[in-house]
C-alpha positions as CSV (number, residue, x, y, z in Angstrom):
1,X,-24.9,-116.0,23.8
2,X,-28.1,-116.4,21.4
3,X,-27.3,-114.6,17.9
4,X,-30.9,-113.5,16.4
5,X,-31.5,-112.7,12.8
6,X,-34.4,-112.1,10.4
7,X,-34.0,-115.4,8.3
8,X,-33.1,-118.5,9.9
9,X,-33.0,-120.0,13.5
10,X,-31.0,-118.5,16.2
11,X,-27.6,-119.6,17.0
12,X,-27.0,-120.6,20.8
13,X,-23.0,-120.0,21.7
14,X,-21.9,-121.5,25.0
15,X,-19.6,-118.7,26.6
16,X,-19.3,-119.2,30.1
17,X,-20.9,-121.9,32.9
18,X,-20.2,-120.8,36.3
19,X,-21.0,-123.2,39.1
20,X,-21.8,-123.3,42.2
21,X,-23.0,-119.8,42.7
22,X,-21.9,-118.6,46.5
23,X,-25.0,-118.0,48.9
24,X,-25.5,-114.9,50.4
25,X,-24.5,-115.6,54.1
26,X,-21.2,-113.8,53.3
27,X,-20.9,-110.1,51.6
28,X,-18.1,-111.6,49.4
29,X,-20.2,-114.4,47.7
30,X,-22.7,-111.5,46.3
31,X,-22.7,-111.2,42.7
32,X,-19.5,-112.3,40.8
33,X,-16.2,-111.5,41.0
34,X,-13.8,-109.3,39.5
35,X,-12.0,-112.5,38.2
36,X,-15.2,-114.3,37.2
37,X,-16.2,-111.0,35.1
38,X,-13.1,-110.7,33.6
39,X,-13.4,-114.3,32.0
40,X,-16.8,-113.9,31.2
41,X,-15.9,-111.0,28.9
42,X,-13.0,-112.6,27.7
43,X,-14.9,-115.6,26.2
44,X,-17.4,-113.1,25.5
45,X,-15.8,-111.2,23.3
46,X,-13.8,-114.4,21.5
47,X,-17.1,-115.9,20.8
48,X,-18.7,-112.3,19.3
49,X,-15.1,-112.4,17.4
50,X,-15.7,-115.8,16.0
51,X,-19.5,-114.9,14.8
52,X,-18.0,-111.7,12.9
53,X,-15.2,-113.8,11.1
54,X,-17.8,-116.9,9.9
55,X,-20.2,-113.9,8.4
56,X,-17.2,-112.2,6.8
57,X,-16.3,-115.5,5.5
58,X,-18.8,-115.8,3.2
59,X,-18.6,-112.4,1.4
60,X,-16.4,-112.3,-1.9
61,X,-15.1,-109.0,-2.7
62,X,-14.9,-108.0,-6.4
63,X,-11.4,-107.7,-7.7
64,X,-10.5,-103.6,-7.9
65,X,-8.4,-103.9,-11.3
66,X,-10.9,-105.9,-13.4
67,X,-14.4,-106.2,-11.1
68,X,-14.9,-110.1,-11.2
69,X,-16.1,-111.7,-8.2
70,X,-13.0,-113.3,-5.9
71,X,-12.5,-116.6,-4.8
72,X,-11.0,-117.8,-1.4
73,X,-7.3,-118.1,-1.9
74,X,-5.9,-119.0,1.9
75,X,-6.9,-118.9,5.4
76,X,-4.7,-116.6,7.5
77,X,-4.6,-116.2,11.5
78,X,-4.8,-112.9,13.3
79,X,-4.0,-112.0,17.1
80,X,-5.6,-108.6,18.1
81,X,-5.2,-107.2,21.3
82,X,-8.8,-106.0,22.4
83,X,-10.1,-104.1,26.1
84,X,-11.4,-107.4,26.6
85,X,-8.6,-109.7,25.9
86,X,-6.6,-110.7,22.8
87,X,-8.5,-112.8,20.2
88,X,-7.5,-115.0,17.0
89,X,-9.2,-113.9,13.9
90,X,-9.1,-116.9,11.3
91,X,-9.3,-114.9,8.2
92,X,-9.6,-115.4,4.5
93,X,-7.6,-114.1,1.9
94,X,-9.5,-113.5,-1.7
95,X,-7.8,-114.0,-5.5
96,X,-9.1,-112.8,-8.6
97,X,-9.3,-115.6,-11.1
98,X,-9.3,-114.4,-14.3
99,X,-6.7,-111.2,-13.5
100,X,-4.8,-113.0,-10.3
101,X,-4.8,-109.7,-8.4
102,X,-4.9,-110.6,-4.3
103,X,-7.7,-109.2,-1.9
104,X,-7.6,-109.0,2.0
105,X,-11.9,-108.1,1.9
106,X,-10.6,-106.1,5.1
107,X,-9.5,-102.2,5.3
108,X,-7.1,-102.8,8.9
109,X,-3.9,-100.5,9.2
110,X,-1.0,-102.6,8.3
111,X,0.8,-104.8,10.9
112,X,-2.5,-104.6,12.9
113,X,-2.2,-105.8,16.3
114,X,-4.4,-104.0,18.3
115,X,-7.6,-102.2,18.1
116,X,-8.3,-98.6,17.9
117,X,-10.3,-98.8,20.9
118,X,-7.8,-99.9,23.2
119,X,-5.1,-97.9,22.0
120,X,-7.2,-95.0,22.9
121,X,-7.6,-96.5,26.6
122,X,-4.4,-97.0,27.1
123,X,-3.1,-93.3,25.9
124,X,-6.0,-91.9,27.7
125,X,-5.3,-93.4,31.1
126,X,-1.3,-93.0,30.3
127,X,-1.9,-89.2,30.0
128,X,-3.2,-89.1,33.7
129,X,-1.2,-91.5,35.7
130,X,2.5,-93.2,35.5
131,X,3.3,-95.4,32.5
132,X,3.8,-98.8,34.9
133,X,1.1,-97.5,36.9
134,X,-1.5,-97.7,33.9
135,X,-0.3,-100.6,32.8
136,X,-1.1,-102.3,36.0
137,X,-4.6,-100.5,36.5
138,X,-5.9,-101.5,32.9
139,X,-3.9,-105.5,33.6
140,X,-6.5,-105.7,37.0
141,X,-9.6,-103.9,36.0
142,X,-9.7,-105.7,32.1
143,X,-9.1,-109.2,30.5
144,X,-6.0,-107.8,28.9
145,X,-3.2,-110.1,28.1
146,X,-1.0,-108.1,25.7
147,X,0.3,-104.5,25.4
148,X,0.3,-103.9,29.2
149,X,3.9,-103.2,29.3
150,X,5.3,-99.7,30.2
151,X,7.1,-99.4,27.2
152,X,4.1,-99.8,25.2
153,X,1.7,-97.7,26.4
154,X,4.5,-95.0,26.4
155,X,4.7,-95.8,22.3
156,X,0.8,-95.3,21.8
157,X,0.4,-92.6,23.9
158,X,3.2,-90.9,21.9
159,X,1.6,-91.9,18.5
160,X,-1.6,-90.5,19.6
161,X,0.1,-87.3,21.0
162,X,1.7,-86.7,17.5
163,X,-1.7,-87.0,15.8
164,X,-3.5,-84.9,18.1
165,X,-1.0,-81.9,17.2
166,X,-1.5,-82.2,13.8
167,X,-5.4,-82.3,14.0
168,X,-7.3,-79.9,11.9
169,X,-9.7,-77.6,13.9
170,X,-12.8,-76.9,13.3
171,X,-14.5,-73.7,13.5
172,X,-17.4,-72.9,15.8
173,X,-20.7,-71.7,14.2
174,X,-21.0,-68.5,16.0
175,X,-17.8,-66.1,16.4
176,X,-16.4,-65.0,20.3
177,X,-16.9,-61.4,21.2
178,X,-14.3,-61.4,23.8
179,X,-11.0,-63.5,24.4
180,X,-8.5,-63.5,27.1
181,X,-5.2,-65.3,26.4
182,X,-3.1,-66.4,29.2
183,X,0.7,-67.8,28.9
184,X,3.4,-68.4,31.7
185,X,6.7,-71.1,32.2
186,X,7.0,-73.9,34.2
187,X,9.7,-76.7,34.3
188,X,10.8,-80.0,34.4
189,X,13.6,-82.2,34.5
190,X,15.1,-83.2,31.4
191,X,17.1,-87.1,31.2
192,X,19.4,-85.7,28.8
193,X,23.0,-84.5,29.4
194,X,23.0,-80.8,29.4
195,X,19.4,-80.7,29.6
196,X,18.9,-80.5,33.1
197,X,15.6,-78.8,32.8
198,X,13.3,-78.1,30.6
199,X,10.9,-75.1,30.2
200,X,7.1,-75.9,29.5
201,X,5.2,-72.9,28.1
202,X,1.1,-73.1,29.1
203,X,-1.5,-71.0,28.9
204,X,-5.5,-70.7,28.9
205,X,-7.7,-69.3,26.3
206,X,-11.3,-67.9,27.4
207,X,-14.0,-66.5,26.4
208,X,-16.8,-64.3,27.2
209,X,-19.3,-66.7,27.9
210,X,-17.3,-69.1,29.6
211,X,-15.7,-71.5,27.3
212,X,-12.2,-72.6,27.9
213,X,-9.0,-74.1,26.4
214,X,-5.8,-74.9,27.5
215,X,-2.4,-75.2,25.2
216,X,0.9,-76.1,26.1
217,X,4.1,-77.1,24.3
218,X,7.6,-77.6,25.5
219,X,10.3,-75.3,23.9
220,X,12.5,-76.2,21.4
221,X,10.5,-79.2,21.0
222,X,8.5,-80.1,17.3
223,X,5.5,-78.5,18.7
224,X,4.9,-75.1,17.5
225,X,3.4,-72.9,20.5
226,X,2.4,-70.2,18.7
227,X,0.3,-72.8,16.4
228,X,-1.2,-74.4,19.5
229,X,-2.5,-70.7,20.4
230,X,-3.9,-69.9,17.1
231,X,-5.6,-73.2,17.1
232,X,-7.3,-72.6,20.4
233,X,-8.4,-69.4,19.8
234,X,-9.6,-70.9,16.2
235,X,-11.6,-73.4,18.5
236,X,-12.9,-71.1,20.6
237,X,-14.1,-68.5,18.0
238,X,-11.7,-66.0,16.7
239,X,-13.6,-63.7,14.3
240,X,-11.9,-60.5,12.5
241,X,-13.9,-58.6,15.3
242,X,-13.1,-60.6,18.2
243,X,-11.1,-58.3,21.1
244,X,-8.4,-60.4,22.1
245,X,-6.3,-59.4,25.2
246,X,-3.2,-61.0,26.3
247,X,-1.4,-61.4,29.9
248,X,1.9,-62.3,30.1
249,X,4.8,-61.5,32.4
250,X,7.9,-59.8,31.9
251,X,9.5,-62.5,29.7
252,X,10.5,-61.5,26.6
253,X,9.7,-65.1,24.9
254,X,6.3,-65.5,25.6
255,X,5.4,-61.6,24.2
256,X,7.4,-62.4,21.0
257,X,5.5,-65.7,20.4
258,X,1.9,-64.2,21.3
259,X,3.1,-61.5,19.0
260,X,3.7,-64.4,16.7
261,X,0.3,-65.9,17.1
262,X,-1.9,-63.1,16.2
263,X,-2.2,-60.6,19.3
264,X,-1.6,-57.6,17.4
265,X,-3.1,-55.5,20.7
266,X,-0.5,-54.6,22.8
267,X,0.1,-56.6,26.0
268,X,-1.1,-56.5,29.4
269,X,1.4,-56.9,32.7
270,X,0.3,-59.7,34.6
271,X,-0.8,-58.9,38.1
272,X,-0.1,-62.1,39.5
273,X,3.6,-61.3,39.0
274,X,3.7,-57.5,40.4
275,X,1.6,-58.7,43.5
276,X,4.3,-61.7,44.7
277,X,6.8,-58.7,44.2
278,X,4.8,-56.3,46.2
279,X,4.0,-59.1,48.9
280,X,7.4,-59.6,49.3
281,X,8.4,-56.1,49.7
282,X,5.1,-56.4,52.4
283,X,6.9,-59.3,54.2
284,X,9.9,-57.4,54.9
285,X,8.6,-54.4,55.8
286,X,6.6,-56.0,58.3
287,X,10.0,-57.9,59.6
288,X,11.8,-54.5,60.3
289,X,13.3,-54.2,63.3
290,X,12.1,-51.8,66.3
291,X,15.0,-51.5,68.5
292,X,15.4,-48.2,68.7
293,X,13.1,-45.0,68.8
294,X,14.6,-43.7,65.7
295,X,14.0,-47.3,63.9
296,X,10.5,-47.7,65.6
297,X,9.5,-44.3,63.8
298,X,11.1,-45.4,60.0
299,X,9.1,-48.6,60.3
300,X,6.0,-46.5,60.4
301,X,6.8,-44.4,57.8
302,X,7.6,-47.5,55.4
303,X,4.9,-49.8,56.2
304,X,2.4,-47.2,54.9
305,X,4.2,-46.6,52.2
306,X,4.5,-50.1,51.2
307,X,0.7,-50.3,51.4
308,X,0.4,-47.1,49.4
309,X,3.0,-48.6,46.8
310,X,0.5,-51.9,46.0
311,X,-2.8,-49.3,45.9
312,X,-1.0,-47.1,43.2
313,X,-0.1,-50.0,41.1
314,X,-3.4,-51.7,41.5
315,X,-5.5,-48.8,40.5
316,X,-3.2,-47.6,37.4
317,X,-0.9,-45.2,39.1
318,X,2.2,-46.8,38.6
319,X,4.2,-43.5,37.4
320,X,4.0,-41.9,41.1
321,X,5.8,-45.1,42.9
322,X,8.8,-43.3,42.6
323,X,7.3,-41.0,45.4
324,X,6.8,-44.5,47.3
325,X,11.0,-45.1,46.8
326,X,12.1,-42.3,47.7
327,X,10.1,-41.8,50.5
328,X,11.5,-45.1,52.1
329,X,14.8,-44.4,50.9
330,X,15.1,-41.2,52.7
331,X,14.5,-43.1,56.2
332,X,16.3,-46.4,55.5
333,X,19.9,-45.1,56.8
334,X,18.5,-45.7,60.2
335,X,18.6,-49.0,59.7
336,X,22.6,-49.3,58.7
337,X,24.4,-51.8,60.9
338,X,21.3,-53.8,61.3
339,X,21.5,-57.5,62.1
340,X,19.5,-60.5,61.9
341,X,18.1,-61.9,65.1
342,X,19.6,-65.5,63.2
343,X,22.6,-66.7,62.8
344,X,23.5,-66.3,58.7
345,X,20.2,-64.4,58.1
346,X,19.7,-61.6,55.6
347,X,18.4,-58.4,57.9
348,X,15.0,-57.4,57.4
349,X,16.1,-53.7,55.7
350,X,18.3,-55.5,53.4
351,X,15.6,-57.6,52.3
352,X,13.5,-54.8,51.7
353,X,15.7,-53.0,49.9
354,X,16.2,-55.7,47.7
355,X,12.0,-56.3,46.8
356,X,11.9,-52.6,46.3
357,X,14.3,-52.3,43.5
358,X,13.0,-55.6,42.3
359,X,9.5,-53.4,42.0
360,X,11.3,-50.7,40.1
361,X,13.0,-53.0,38.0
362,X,10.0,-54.6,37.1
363,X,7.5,-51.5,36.9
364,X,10.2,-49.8,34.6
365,X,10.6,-52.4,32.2
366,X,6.6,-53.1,32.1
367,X,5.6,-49.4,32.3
368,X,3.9,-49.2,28.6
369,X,1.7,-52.6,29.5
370,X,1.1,-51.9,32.9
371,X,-3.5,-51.1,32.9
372,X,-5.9,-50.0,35.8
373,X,-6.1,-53.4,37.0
374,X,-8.8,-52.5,39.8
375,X,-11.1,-50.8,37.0
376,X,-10.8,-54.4,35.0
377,X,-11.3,-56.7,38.4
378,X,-14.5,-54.3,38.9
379,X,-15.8,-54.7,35.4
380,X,-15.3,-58.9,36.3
381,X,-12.6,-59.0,33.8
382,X,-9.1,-60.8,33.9
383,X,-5.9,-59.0,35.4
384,X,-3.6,-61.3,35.4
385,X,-2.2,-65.2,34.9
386,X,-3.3,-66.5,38.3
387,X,-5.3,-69.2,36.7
388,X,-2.6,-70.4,34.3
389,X,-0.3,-70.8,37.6
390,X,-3.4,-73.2,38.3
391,X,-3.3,-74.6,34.6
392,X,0.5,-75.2,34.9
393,X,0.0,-77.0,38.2
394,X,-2.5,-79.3,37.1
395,X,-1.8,-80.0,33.7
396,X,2.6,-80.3,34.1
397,X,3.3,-80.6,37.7
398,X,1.0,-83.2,38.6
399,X,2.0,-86.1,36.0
400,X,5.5,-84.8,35.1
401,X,7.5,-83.1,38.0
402,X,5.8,-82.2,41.3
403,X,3.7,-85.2,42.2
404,X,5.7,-87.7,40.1
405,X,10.3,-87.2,40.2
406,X,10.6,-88.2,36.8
407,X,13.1,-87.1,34.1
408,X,12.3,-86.7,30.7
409,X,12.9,-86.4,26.7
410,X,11.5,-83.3,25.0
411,X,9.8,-85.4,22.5
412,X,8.3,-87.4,25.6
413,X,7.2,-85.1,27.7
414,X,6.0,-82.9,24.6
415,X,3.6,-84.9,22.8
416,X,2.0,-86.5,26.5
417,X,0.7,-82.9,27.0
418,X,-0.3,-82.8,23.7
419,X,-2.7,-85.5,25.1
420,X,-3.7,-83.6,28.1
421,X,-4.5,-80.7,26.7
422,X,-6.6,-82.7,24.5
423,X,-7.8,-84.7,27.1
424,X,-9.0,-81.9,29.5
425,X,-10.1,-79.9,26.7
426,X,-12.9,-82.7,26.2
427,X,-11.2,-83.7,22.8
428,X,-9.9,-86.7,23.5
429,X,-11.4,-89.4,25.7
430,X,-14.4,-90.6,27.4
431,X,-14.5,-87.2,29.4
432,X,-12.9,-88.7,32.2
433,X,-10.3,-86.5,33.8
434,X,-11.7,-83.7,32.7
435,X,-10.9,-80.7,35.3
436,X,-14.0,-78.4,33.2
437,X,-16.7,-78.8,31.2
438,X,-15.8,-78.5,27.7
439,X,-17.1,-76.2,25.0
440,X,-19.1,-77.2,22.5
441,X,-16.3,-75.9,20.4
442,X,-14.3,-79.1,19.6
443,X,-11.0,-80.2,17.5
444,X,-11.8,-82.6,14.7
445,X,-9.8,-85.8,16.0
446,X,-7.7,-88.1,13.2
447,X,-8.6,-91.4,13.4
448,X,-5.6,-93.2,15.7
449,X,-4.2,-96.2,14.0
450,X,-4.6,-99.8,15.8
């Protein structure tokens, strides 16, 4: 390593010799290894280490009660845990001499044993894979000695979760014109006793011309999910003038805590849930049995119907379904008595009995926010939460329940997605593991503490 500067010669540092170098009559001699790498950067990074302390070592601060120069009081060691293995500081500490009042001549966090750098790493790559399984990737791929263990990547990742949720946003220069909010529930399995799951509300914010963020918080946890709303649609633009239209489904919950965050316009219904109601209904229909000429005939009368039911619904005439339920019901006595081809199975008419009144239930208790959802899919706009089903799937299910059977805390799991919503929102981390390309609109990030 040759250290160049405007005054004086240039200082030669021996890092690394590495002898013999293989031939290339095998494909595994080429280059260096992952091994040989590793310890280069390693002694690299001790030798840049040791350059930074000897020209820190030579500065005296000025005392900050009376301004006199400081003198060298002590030496003092320092192990730091770096991305390219731990080093050993040798730094000085500074007295005043005519007032007596100590200086460090450094501004580190106290108790400092890592940098800022790697604590970032390590959070970032804990948000997208297992805790053990991080710690093993970032022990093989860098010269890492210290802070690989599970435990503490879980603490950092944590740390950084809890200062990502109390990160200040920052406005974008231009307003939105347009923003669609979507919010729906997933769960997971809670390690506590009496918490045997534990409901994880998502959602997606968009805009107009295509900017997107995603928010998530788990109930009854610290995290406020109303706050996490109104800081995305802070992010992405809110103006006094901005439309803002909200899906949700039928929970009451979600409508009070969107109500909560600012969406003073009233609600939509969320297609997504009406259409695995209808296709349900659908399924059963289509399972009806034909046994007999009178049952052969209602089966033709309700499949149509069926069909007719979704077409009403989907092009804002919900209020005439009741023609659609009363239409079947007048034809379903035919199918009294009616067994299941399987052993223990629910007969087909049953079934459809069964999604029907689920309909009605749902259509009645949605009826005021229920829209011409095939004038808004024309017009390219949003009718329902489909793609928060997607959001919940890749930004829960993946790293905290489907993928992975893991149980957990509700501070745990809580503040981790507050580090993948950062994360795949693009503000947090090296863009890796990013799932879209984020705005332009970004969240001010607090500095995270070594």
């Amino acid at each position: 390593m040759v250290e160049t500067g405007i005054d004086g010669p240039a200082r030669v540092t021996d890092v690394l010799d590495i002898r013999p170098l293989g031939g290339l009559a095998e494909i595994a001699k080429l280059g260096l290894t992952l091994a040989e790498a590793k310890q280069i950067l390693a002694r690299l990074q001790q030798a840049v280490v040791a350059v930074q302390a000897d020209d820190h070592a030579v500065l005296r601060p000025d005392c900050s009660s009376c301004g006199q120069a400081c003198h060298v009081k002590d030496w003092r060691l320092h192990r730091v845990a770096t991305l390219f293995g731990t080093v050993t500081v040798q730094l000085p500490r500074f007295r005043c001499p005519g007032c007596g009042h100590g200086e460090t001549g450094i501004a580190w966090p106290p108790y400092c044993r890592s940098t800022p750098e790697f604590d970032h790493l390590r959070a970032h790559v804990s948000a997208l894979m297992p805790y053990r399984v991080a710690a093993g990737l970032l022990a093989h791929l860098l010269p890492v000695e210290a802070g690989t263990s599970p435990e503490t990547l879980r603490g950092h990742t944590l740390k950084a979760g809890e200062q990502l949720r109390d990160t200040v946003t920052v406005p974008p220069a231009s307003g939105a014109s347009a923003i669609t909010i979507t919010v729906d529930s997933t769960f997971i399995h809670g390690c506590h006793d009496g918490e045997r799951h534990l409901e994880v509300r998502v959602g997606n914010v968009e805009t107009s011309g295509g900017g997107r963020q995603v928010f998530g918080a788990v109930a009854k946890a610290d995290t406020e999910i109303a706050v996490m709303i109104r800081r995305s649609l802070e992010t992405v633009g809110r103006a006094t003038d901005t439309e803002v239209t909200a899906f949700t489904d039928g929970a009451p919950g979600l409508r009070s805590i969107l109500s909560e965050a600012g969406c003073k316009k009233p609600l939509i219904a969320d297609w997504f849930h009406i259409a695995m109601r209808l296709q349900h209904a659908k399924q059963a229909a289509s399972g009806l049995s034909t046994d007999t000429p009178g049952r052969m005939q209602a089966k033709a009368v309700i499949v149509p119907e069926v069909e007719r039911l979704h077409w009403r619904i989907w092009n804002g005439k919900a209020r005439n379904a009741r023609r659609t339920l009363e239409r079947v019901r007048k034809v379903m006595h035919v199918f009294h008595g009616e067994r299941s081809h399987r052993p223990m199975a629910v007969p087909s008419s049953r079934k459809l009995w069964h999604a029907l009144r689920e309909v009605d239930n749902y259509l009645r208790g949605q009826s005021t926010r229920l829209v011409n959802y095939a004038k808004r899919y024309r017009a390219g706009l949003r009718v329902g939460t489909a793609v928060t089903e997607g959001t919940a799937n890749f930004l829960v299910n993946r790293r905290m329940n489907k993928a992975q059977q893991m149980r957990w805390s509700r501070r745990g799991a809580d503040l981790l997605l507050q580090v993948r919503c950062a994360l795949y929102n693009g503000a947090f981390g090296s863009g890796f593991g990013n799932l879209f390309e984020p705005t332009s609109n970004t969240v001010r990030q607090s500095p995270l503490a070594a």
